[in-house]
C-alpha positions as a printed NumPy array, in Angstrom:
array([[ 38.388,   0.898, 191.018],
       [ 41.241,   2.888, 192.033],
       [ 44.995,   1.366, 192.632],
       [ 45.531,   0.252, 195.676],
       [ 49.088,   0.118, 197.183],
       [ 51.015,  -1.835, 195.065],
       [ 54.264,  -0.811, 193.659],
       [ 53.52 ,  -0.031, 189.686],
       [ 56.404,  -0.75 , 186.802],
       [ 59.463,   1.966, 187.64 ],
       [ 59.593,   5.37 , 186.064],
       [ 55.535,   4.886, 185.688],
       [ 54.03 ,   8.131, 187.203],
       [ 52.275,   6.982, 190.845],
       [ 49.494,   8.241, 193.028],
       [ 49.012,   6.416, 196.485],
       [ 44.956,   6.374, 196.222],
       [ 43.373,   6.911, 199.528],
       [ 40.073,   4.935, 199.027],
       [ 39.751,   1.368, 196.904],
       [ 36.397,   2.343, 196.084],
       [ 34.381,   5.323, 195.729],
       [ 31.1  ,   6.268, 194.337],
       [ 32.183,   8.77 , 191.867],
       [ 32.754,  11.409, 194.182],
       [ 36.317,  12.305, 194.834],
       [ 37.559,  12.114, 198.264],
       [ 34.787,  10.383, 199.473],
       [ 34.927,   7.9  , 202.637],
       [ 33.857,   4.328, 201.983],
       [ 34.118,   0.916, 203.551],
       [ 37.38 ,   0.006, 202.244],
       [ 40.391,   2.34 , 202.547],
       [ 43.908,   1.796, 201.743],
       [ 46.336,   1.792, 205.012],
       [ 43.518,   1.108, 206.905],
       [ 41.87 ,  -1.756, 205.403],
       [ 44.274,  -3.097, 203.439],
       [ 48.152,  -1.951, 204.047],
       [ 50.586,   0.182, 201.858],
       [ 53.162,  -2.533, 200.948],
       [ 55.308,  -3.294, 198.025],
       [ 54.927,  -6.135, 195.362],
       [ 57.925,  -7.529, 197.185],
       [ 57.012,  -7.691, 200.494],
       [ 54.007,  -9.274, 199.18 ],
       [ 55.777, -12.267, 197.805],
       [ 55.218, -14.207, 194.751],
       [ 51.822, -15.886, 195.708],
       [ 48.723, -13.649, 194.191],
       [ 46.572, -14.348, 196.522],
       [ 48.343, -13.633, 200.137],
       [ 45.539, -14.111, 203.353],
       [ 45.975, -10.713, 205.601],
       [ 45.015, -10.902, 209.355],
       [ 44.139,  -7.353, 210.09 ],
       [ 44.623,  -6.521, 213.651],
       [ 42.678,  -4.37 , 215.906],
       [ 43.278,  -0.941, 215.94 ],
       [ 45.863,   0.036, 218.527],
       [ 47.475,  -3.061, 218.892],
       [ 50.523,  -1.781, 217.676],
       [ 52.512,   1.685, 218.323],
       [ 53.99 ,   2.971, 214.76 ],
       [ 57.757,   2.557, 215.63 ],
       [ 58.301,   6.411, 213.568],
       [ 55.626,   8.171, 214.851],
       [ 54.253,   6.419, 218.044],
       [ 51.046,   7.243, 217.347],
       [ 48.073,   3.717, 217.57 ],
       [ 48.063,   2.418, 214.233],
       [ 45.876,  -0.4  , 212.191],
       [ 48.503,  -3.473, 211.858],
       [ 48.403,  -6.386, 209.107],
       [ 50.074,  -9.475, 208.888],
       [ 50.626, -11.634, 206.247],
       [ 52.862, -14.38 , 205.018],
       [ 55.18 , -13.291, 202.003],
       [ 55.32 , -17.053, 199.86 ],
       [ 55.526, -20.523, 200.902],
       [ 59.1  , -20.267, 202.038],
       [ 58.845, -16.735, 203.301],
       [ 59.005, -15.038, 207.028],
       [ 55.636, -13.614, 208.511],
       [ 55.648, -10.199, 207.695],
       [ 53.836,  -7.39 , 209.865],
       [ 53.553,  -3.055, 209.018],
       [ 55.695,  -1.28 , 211.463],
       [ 54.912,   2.469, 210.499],
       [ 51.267,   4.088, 209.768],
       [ 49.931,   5.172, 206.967],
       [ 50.248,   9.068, 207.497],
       [ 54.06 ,   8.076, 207.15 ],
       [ 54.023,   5.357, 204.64 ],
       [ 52.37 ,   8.37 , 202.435],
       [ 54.544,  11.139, 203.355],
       [ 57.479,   9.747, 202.002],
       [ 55.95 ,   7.437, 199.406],
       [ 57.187,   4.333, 201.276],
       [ 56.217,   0.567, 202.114],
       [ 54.58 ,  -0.117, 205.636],
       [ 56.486,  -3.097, 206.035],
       [ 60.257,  -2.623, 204.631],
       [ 60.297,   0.91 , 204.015],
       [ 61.581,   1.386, 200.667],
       [ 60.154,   3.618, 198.176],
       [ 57.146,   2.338, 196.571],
       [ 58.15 ,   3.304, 192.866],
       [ 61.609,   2.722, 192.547],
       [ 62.531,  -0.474, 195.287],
       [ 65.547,   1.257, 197.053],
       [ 66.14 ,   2.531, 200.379],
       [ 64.367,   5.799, 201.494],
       [ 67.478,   7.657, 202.45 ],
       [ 68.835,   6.462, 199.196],
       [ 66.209,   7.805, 197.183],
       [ 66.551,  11.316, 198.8  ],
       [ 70.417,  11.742, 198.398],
       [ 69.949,  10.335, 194.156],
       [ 67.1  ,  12.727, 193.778],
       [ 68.997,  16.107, 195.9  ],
       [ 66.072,  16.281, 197.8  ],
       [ 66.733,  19.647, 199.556],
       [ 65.538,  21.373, 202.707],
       [ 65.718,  20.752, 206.023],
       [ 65.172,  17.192, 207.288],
       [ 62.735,  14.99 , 205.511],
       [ 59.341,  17.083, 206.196],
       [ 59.772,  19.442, 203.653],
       [ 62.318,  22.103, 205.196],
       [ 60.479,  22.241, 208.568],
       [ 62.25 ,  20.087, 211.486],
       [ 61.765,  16.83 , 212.137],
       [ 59.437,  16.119, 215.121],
       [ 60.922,  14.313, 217.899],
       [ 58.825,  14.95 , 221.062],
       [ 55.34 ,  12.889, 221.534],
       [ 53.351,  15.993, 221.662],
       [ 54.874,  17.515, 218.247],
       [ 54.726,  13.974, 216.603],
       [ 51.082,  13.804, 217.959],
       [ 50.072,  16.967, 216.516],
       [ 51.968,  16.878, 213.224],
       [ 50.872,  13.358, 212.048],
       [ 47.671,  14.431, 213.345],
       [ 47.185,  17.208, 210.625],
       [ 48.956,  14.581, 207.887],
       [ 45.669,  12.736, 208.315],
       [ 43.491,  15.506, 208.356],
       [ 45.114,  16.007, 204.778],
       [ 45.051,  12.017, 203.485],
       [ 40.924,  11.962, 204.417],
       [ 40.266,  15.433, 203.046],
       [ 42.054,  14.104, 199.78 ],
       [ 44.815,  16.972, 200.607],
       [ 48.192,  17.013, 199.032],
       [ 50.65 ,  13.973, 199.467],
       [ 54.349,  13.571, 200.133],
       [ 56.556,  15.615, 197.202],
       [ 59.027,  12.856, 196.71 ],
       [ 55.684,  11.629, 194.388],
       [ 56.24 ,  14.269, 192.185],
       [ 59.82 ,  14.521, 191.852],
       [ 61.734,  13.571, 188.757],
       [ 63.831,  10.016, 189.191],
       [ 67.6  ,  10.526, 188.15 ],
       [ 69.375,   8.606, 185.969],
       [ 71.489,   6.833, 188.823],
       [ 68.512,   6.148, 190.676],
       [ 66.833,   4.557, 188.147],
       [ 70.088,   2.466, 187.107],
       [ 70.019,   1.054, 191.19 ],
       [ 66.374,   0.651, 190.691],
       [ 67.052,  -1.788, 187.839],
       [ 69.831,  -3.574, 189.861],
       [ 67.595,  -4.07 , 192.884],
       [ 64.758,  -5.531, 190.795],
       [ 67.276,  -7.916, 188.726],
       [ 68.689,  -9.115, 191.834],
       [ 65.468,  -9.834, 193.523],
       [ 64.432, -11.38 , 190.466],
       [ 67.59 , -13.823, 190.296],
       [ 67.326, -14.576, 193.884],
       [ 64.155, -16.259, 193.624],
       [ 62.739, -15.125, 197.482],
       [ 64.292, -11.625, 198.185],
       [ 66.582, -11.427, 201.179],
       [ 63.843,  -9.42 , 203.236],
       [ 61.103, -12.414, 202.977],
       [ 63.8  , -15.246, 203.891],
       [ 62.685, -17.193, 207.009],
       [ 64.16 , -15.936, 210.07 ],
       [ 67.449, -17.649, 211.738],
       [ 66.757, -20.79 , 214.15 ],
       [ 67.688, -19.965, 217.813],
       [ 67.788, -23.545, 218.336],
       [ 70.046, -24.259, 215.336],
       [ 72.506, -21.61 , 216.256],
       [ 72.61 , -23.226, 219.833],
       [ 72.769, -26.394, 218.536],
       [ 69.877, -27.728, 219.999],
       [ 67.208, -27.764, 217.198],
       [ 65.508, -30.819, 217.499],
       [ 62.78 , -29.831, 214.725],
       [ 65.908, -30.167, 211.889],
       [ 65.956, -34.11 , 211.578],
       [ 62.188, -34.363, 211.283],
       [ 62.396, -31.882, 208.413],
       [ 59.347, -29.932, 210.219],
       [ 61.688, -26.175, 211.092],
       [ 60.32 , -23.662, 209.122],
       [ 63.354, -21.43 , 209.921],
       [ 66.795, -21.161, 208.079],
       [ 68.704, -22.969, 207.602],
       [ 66.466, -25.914, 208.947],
       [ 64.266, -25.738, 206.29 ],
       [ 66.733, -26.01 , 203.214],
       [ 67.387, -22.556, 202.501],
       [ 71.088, -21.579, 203.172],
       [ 70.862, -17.947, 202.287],
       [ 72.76 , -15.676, 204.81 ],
       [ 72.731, -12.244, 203.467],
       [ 73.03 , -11.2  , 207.481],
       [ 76.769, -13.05 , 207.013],
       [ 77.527, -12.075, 203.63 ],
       [ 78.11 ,  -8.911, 203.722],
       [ 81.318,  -8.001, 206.296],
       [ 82.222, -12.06 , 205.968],
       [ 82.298, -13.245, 202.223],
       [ 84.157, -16.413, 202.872],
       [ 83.012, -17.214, 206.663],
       [ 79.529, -17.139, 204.434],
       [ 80.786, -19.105, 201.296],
       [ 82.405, -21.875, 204.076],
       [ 79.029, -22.224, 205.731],
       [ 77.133, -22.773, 202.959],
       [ 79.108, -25.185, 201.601],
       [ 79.457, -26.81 , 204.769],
       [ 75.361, -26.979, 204.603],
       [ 75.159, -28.289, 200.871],
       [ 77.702, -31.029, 201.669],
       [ 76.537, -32.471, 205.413],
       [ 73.006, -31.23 , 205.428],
       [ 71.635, -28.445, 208.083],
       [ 71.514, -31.282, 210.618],
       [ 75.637, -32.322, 210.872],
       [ 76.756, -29.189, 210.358],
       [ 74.837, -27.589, 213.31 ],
       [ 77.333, -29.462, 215.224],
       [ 80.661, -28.834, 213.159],
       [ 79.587, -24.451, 212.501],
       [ 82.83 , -22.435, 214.153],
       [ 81.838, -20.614, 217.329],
       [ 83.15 , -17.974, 215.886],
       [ 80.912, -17.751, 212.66 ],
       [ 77.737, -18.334, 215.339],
       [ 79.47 , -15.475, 216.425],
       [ 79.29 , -12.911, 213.778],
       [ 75.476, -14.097, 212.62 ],
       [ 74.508, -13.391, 216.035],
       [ 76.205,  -9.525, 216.06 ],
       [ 74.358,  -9.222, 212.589],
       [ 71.242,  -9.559, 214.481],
       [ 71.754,  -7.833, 217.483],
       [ 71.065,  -3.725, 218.301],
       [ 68.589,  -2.012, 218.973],
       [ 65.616,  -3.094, 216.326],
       [ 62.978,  -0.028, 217.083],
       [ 66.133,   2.615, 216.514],
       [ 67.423,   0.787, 213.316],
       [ 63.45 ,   1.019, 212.066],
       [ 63.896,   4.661, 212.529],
       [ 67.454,   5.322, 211.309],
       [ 65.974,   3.369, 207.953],
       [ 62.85 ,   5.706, 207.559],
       [ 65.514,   8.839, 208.045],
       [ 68.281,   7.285, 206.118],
       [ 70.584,   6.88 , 208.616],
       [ 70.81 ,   3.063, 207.925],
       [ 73.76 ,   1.364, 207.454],
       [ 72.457,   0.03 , 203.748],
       [ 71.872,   3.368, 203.083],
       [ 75.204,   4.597, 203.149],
       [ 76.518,   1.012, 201.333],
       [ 74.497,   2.594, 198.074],
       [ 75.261,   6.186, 198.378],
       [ 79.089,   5.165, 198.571],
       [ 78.634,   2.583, 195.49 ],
       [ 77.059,   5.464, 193.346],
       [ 79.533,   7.806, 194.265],
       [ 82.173,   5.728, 193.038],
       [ 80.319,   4.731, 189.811],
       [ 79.52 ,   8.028, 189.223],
       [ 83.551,   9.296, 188.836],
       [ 84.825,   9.56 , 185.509],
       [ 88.208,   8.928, 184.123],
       [ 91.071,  11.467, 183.04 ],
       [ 93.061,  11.108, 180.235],
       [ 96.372,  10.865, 180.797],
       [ 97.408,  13.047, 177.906],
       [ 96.929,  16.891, 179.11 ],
       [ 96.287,  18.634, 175.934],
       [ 92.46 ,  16.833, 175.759],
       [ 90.168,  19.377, 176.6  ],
       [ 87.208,  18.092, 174.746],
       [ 84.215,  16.467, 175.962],
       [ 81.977,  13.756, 174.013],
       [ 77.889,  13.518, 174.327],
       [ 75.869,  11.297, 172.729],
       [ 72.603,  10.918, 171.939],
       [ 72.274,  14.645, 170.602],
       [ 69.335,  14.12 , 168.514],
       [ 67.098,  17.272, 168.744],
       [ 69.873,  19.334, 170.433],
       [ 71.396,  22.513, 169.262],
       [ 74.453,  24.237, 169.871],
       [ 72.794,  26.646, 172.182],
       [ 71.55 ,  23.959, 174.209],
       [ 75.404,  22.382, 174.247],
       [ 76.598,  26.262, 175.085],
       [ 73.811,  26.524, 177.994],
       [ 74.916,  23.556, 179.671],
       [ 78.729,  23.885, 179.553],
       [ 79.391,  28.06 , 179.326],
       [ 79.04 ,  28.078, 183.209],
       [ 82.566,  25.481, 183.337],
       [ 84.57 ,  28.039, 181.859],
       [ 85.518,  29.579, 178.059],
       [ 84.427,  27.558, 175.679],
       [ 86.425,  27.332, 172.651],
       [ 84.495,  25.165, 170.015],
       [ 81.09 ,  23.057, 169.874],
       [ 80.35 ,  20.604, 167.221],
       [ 77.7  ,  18.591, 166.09 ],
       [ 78.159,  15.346, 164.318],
       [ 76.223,  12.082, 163.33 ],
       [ 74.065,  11.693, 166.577],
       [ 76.802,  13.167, 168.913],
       [ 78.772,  16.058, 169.662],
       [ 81.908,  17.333, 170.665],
       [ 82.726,  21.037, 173.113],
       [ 85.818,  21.929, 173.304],
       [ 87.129,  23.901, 176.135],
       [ 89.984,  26.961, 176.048],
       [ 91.436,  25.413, 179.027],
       [ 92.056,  21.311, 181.024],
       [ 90.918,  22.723, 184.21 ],
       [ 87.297,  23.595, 183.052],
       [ 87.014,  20.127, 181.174],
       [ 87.604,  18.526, 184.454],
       [ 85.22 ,  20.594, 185.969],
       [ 82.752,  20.233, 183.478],
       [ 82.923,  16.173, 183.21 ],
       [ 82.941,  15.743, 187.112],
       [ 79.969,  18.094, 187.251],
       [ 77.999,  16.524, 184.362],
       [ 79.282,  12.83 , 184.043],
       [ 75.682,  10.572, 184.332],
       [ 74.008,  14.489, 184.982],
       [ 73.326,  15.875, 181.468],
       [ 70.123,  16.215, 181.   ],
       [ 69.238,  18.314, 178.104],
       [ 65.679,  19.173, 177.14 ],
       [ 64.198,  16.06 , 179.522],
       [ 66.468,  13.954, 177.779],
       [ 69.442,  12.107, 179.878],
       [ 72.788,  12.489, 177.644],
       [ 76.051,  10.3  , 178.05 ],
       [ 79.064,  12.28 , 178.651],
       [ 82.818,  10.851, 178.206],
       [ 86.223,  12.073, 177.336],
       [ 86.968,  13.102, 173.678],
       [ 90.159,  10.693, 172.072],
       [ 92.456,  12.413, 170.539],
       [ 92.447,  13.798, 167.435],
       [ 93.804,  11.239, 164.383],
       [ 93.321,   8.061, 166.955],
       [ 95.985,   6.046, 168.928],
       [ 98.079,   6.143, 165.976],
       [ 99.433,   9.94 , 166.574],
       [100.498,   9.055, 169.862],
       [103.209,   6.572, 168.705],
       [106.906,   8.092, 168.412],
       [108.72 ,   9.35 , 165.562],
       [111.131,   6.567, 165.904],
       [108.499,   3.694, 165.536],
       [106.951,   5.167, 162.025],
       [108.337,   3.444, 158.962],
       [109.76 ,   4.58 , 155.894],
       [107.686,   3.833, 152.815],
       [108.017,   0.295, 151.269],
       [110.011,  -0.988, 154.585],
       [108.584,  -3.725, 156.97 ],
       [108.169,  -3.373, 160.427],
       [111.277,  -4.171, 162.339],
       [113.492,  -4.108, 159.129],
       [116.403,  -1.553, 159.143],
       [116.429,   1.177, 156.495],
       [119.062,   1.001, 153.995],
       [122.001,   3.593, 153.87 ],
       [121.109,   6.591, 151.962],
       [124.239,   7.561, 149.222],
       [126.524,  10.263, 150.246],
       [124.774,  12.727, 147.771],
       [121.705,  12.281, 149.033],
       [122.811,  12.34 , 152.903],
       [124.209,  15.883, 151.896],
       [121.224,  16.99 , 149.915],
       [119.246,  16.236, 153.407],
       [121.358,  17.036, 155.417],
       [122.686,  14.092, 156.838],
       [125.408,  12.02 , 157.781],
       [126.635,   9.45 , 154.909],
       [125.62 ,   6.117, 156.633],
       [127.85 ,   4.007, 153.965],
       [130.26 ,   4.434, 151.326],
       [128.908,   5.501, 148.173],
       [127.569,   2.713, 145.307],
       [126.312,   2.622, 142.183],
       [122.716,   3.752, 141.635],
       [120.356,   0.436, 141.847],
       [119.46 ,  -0.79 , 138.583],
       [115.794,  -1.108, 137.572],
       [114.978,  -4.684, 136.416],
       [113.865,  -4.89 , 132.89 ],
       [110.085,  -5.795, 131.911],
       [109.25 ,  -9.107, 130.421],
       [107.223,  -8.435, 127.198],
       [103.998,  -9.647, 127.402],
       [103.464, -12.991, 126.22 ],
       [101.083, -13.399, 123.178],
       [ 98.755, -16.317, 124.932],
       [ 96.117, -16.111, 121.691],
       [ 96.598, -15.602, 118.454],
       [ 94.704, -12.487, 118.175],
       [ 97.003, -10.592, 120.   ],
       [100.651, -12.083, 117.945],
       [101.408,  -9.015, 116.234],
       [102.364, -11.427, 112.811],
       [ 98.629, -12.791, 112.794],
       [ 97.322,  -9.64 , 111.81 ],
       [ 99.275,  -8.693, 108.684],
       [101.876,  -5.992, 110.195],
       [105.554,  -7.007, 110.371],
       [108.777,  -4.809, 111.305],
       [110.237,  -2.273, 108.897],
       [113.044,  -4.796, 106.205],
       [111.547,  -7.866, 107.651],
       [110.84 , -10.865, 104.959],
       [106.995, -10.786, 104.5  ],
       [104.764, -14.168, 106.453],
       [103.272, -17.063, 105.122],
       [ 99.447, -16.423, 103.511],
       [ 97.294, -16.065, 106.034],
       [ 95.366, -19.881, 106.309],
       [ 91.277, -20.518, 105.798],
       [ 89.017, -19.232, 107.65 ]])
């Protein structure tokens, strides 16, 4: 039985199947086929129960809000304290660009579709593969038309399938799925807002019987927290203390406000600014990669050398081949597991680490790139006047050098001359056994008296 359209573990390679079942013959038709008898969804969207009960609703009941073409609708509830969740595009664009029916995030790696495009340079013109995007019904009629001509012929699907994921992507991918994780019910299955509660006249909140936030005892705002950290943080406190039902009466107009903005706009053109990445979340991530993906100068001007790790299996020609295009390289080294490339000038470093910081990819391999230190460590950096002399203390003054020696170095006498220090005299050893007293053994200085006998044994 071939997948059907789940999400699979992320870097895993992924093929939407167009059939559930078949009888051994590729591309054949049977009863059961994936967006049209059961939906192209994510393990998210989904929800944590394993077995979720699907309504599938007749065919034409709902317009795809991308394409406006009749499409075959499901709905579904995503957990015990989830929303009812519904598809909203069809399947000739969930499989075009490799996205969920219901949320529209990629199906391999979790994030937003516009998101996904920027991280992985998808080039060309528009989303469809460098021909324009079709806006009039006619065009969108006959182009999604031919899209499943290709799907039940077992034609080609959408390239972003196929395309290598980037190391930043897959870093966000990682975040996403952690924070989901740690959340408990992702922010896209919450129950919706009460009208009621926001008007203050939920009457369903005392019983205990609203199913809707923040009614039912979840007092998650994510619609709140975003532009209004501490409105949020207030609210939610206000909840936890005095319960949803007494602090429907005491919520500020103005934070009723702000949740309501949140929700307002246009909801069929916000569907389609998400499928083309035009979203507002979209550009949230594109901006926090951009700034993670910046490097640091040095502040000291003469480091032109670069640092990569992870060199195992890479040669110097490799190393040359990904750098020579920066400028004139002057050195490249290869030490225990890393390597160091030296450039003849700052400018091309800078060049060369802006270009290549979380972007080295050598051999399939993804490489991290930072800033050589200096040569000799932290310690070179220090001034001449903060180095010691030899057998002084930190923070003690030197003492005056003698007259003769301040002329021998050329320098001025710091004190009047004194006498040369004296060298203290050696204790002689002490004789703790008797093996080692000189007199024990038999010898005895030149015109000294001779011992006593040596005693028994």
């Amino acid at each position: 039985m071939a997948s059907g359209g789940y999400r699979p573990a992320m870097g895993v390679e992924q093929h939407l199947a167009t059939s559930v079942a078949t009888n051994g013959v590729p591309g054949q038709k049977t009863e059961l086929q994936v967006g049209t008898d059961f939906p192209i969804v994510c393990e998210t969207c989904l929800g944590p129960n394993p077995y979720v009960r699907m309504i599938k609703c007749r065919f034409g009941e709902k317009l795809c809000k991308v394409s406006n073409v009749p499409m075959q609708s499901f709905r579904w509830k995503a957990g015990p304290h989830g929303r009812f969740k519904e598809t909203i595009v069809c399947r000739e664009v969930a499989v075009e660009k490799n996205i969920c029916q219901a949320c529209l995030s990629d199906m391999t790696f979790g994030v937003p579709v516009g998101v996904r495009d920027a991280l992985l340079r998808a080039g060309g013109a528009p989303e469809h593969g460098g021909y324009a995007e079709a806006l009039s019904n006619a065009n969108q009629a006959h182009y999604y038309g031919q899209r499943r001509a290709e799907i039940d012929q077992g034609g080609a699907l959408g390239s972003a399938q196929r395309m290598e994921p980037s190391r930043e992507l897959l870093s966000l991918a990682r975040q996403i799925e952690s924070a989901n994780a740690k959340a408990g019910t992702a922010f896209r299955n919450l129950p919706k807002i009460c009208s009621f509660w926001m008007a203050g006249t939920c009457t369903r909140v005392a019983k205990g019987t609203c199913p809707f936030r923040p009614c039912c005892g979840l007092f998650k705002f994510p619609e709140l927290a975003r532009n209004h950290r501490d409105e949020c943080a207030a609210l939610v406190e206000d909840l936890k203390t005095n319960g949803p039902e007494k602090a429907m009466a005491t919520c500020p107009v103005e934070v009723r406000q702000m949740i309501k903005d949140a929700l307002g706009g246009n909801k069929e053109e916000a569907i389609r600014n998400r499928a083309s990445g035009r979203d507002t979340d979209t550009q949230v991530y594109i901006n926090r990669s951009k700034e993670q993906k910046k490097i640091e100068k040095p502040a000291d001007q003469s480091v032109t050398t670069l640092w990569v790790g992870a060199t195992e299996g890479v040669t110097e020609a490799d190393l040359v081949d990904a750098f020579y295009s920066f400028g004139e390289l002057k050195a490249v080294r290869l030490a225990n597991n890393c390597a160091f490339v030296e450039f003849a000038d700052r400018e091309a470093a800078e060049r060369a680490a802006d270009a290549k910081y979380r972007n080295l990819v050598i051999k399939g391999n993804s490489l991290p790139l930072d800033w050589a230190r200096p040569r000799g460590g932290p310690s070179q950096k220090r001034d001449a006047d903060e180095v010691g002399l030899p057998g002084v203390l930190p923070g003690e003054q030197a003492p005056a050098l003698r007259p003769e020696l301040a002329a021998a170095f050329g320098l001025e006498s710091q004190g009047p001359a004194g006498p040369p220090p004296q060298k203290k005299a050696r204790r002689p050893p002490h004789a703790p056994y008797p093996s080692m007293d000189p007199n024990r053994l038999g010898s005895r200085p030149p015109g000294a008296p001779p011992g006593p006998p040596p005693g028994p044994r």
